[in-house]
N, C-alpha and C positions, 0 to 999 in steps of 0.2 A: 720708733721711727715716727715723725712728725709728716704731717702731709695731711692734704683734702680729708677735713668731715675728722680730724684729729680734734679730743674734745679734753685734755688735760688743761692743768691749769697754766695762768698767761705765763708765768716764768720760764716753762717748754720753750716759749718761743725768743729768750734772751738769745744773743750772738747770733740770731738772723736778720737778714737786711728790713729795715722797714716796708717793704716791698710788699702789697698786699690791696685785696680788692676783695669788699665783701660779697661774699657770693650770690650772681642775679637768684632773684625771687619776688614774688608779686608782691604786692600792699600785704601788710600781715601777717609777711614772713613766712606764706605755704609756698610751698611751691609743686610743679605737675612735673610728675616723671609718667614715661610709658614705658610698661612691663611688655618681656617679649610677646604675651597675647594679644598687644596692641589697646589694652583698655587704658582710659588715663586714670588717675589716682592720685587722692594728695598725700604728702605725705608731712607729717609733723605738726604737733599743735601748737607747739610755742614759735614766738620768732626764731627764725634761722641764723643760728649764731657762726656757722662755719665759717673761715676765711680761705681762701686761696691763697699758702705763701710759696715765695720764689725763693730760692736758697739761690746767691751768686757767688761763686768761688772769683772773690774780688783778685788773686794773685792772676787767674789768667784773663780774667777783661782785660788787667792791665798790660798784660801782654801781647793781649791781641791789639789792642788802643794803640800801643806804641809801635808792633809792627808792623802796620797796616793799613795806611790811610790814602783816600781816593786823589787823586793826582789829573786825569783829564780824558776826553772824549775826545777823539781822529774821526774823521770823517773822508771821506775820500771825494775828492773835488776835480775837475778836469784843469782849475786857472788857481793856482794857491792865490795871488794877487788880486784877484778878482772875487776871490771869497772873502779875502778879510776886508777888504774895500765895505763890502755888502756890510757883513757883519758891522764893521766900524760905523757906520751911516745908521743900520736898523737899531741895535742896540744902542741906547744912552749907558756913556760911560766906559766902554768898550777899548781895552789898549792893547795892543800890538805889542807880545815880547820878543818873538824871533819869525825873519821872512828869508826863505830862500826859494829857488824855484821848486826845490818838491818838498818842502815841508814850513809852515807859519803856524805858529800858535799864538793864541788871542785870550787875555782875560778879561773875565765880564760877569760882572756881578758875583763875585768871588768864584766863582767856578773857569775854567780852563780848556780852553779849546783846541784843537790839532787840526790844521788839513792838512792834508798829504795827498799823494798823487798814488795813485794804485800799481806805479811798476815800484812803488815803493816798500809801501805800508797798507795793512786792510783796515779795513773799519775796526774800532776797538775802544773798551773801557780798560784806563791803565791804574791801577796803584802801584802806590809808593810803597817800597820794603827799604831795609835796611842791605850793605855789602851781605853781613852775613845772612838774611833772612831772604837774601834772594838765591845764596847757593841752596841753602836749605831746600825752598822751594823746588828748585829748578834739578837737585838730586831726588824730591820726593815725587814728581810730576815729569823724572826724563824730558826734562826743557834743556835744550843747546842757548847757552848764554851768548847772546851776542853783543860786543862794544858797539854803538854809532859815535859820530861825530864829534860829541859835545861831552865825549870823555862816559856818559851814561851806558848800562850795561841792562839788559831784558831778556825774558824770554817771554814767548805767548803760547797762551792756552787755549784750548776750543772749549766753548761752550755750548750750553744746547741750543737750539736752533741758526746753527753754523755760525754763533758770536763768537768771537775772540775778545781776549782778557791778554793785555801787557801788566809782564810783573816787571818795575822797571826803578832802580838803584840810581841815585847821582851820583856825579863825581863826590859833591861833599858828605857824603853818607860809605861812601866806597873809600877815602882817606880817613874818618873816621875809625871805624873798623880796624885801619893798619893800627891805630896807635896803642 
């Protein structure tokens, strides 16, 4: 088994990611550990050859990369019209993709923004899934999938300190899937 303070020779470490930081120590390669009686101690005479490697099972990054990527912030406003006003004035560059009266979202500076009015929507951070990796979700986490408006389908989640998380499908991700 390979891992921290593994001292065979370098071909051990062929088909791992080059992922790797040599391990902190002072000028000189000693380095201070403390034993549990508290005294300090050096340990090793020669330079510190250890590395730190990261082993990355590249089939699920890829999985997760593809199912899962960050989509926009809600905020909850009393004037949708009167927020993206703001926004569009404070921010340079700032465009308006959709306004109704309880819900506008605004992109700006590649990131994406939601108001919404609170008999609506709570405050929340939403990603993007796929049709199927929203049912997935929403049967591993007992989420009630709901359609809005614009053909898209979500459920939300609680998080710790009373945040909510939208996991939320488009239509062209949800026609997708049928095919």
């Amino acid at each position: 088994m390979l891992g921290v303070g593994h001292r065979g020779h370098w071909s051990d470490w062929r088909g791992l990611p080059r992922i790797a930081q040599q391990k902190a120590a002072p000028a000189g390669g000693l380095s201070t550990l403390t034993d549990p009686a508290g005294s300090s101690r050096y340990v090793g005479a020669k330079p510190n050859r250890w590395r730190l490697r990261l082993s990355v099972d590249r089939r699920n990054v890829a999985r997760i990369l593809l199912a899962v990527q960050f989509d926009h912030v809600a905020l909850q406003v009393p004037d949708i019209a009167e927020a993206l006003r703001w926004w569009c004035a404070a921010v340079p560059g700032a465009a308006i993709l959709y306004a109704d009266d309880s819900w506008g979202l605004l992109e700006a500076g590649g990131a994406r923004l939601a108001f919404v009015t609170a008999d609506q929507h709570p405050d929340h951070v939403a990603f993007k899934v796929s049709g199927a990796e929203l049912r997935r979700l929403a049967a591993e986490h007992d989420g009630a999938v709901d359609e809005h408006r614009d053909g898209s389908r979500s459920f939300y989640l609680r998080a710790p300190g009373s945040h909510r998380v939208e996991v939320i499908a488009y239509p062209d991700a949800l026609a997708e899937d049928a095919e």
